[in-house]
C-alpha positions, 0 to 999 in steps of 0.5 A: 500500500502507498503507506507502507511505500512512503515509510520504507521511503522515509526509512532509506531518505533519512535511516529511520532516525526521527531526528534525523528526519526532523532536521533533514530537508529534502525538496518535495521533488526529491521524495516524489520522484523516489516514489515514482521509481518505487511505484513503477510510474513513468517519467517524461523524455527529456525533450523541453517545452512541458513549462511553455505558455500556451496560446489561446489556439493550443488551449482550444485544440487542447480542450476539443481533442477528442478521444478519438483523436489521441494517439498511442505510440508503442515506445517499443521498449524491450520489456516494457509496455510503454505509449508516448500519448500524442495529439493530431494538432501542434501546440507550443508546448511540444518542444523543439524536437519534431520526431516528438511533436504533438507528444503529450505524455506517457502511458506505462501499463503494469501486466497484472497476473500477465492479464490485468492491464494497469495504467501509470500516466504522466502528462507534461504540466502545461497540458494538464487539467484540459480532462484529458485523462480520461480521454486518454484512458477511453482511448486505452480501453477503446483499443485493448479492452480493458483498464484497472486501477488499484485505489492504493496506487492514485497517486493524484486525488483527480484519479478518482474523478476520471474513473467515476466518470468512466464508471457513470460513461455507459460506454463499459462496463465497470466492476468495484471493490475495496481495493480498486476499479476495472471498466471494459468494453462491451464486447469483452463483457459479451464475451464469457471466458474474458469476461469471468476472468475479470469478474474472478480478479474483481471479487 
C-alpha cells in the first residue's frame, strides 16, 4: 500500500532516525520522484517545452481533442509496455524536437497476473487539467479492452474523478471493490471466458 511505500521511503531518505528526519530537508521533488521509481510510474523524455505558455489556439485544440483523436505510440521498449500519448494538432508546448511533436505524455501499463492491464500516466504540466485523462484512458480501453486501477496506487486525488466518470460513461462496463476499479468494453463483457476472468480478479 502507498503507506507502507512512503515509510520504507522515509526509512532509506533519512535511516529511520526521527531526528534525523526532523532536521533533514529534502525538496518535495526529491521524495516524489523516489516514489515514482518505487511505484513503477513513468517519467517524461527529456525533450523541453512541458513549462511553455500556451496560446489561446493550443488551449482550444487542447480542450476539443477528442478521444478519438489521441494517439498511442508503442515506445517499443524491450520489456516494457510503454505509449508516448500524442495529439493530431501542434501546440507550443511540444518542444523543439519534431520526431516528438504533438507528444503529450506517457502511458506505462503494469501486466497484472500477465492479464490485468494497469495504467501509470504522466502528462507534461502545461497540458494538464484540459480532462484529458480520461480521454486518454477511453482511448486505452477503446483499443485493448480493458483498464484497472488499484485505489492504493492514485497517486493524484483527480484519479478518482476520471474513473467515476468512466464508471457513470455507459460506454463499459465497470466492476468495484475495496481495493480498486476495472471498466471494459462491451464486447469483452459479451464475451464469457474474458469476461469471468475479470469478474474472478474483481471479487
Amino acid at each position: 500500500m502507498k503507506k507502507d511505500v512512503l515509510k520504507r521511503l522515509r526509512e532509506d531518505l533519512y535511516g529511520g532516525s526521527p531526528k534525523c528526519y526532523r532536521k533533514t530537508v529534502l525538496m518535495k521533488s526529491d521524495i516524489r520522484q523516489k516514489l515514482r521509481e518505487a511505484l513503477n510510474i513513468p517519467t517524461l523524455p527529456n525533450k523541453g517545452g512541458e513549462d511553455a505558455e500556451l496560446n489561446k489556439f493550443d488551449i482550444q485544440n487542447l480542450r476539443n481533442t477528442r478521444w478519438q483523436d489521441i494517439k498511442l505510440e508503442d515506445l517499443e521498449v524491450s520489456g516494457l509496455h510503454e505509449f508516448y500519448v500524442k495529439i493530431p494538432t501542434p501546440f507550443t508546448g511540444n518542444g523543439t524536437d519534431g520526431a516528438d511533436e504533438g507528444m503529450i505524455g506517457v502511458l506505462s501499463i503494469q501486466l497484472i497476473g500477465g492479464v490485468i492491464y494497469q495504467p501509470h500516466l504522466t502528462l507534461k504540466k502545461n497540458v494538464q487539467d484540459f480532462g484529458l485523462g480520461y480521454k486518454i484512458y477511453k482511448k486505452f480501453i477503446s483499443e485493448f479492452g480493458h483498464l484497472y486501477s488499484g485505489k492504493g496506487r492514485r497517486l493524484n486525488p483527480k484519479m478518482n474523478g476520471i474513473w467515476d466518470k468512466l464508471k457513470v460513461s455507459g460506454d463499459y462496463e465497470c466492476l468495484s471493490n475495496d481495493m480498486g476499479d476495472l471498466c471494459m468494453v462491451k464486447d469483452i463483457s459479451d464475451d464469457p471466458e474474458a469476461a469471468n476472468i475479470f469478474r474472478q480478479f474483481m471479487r
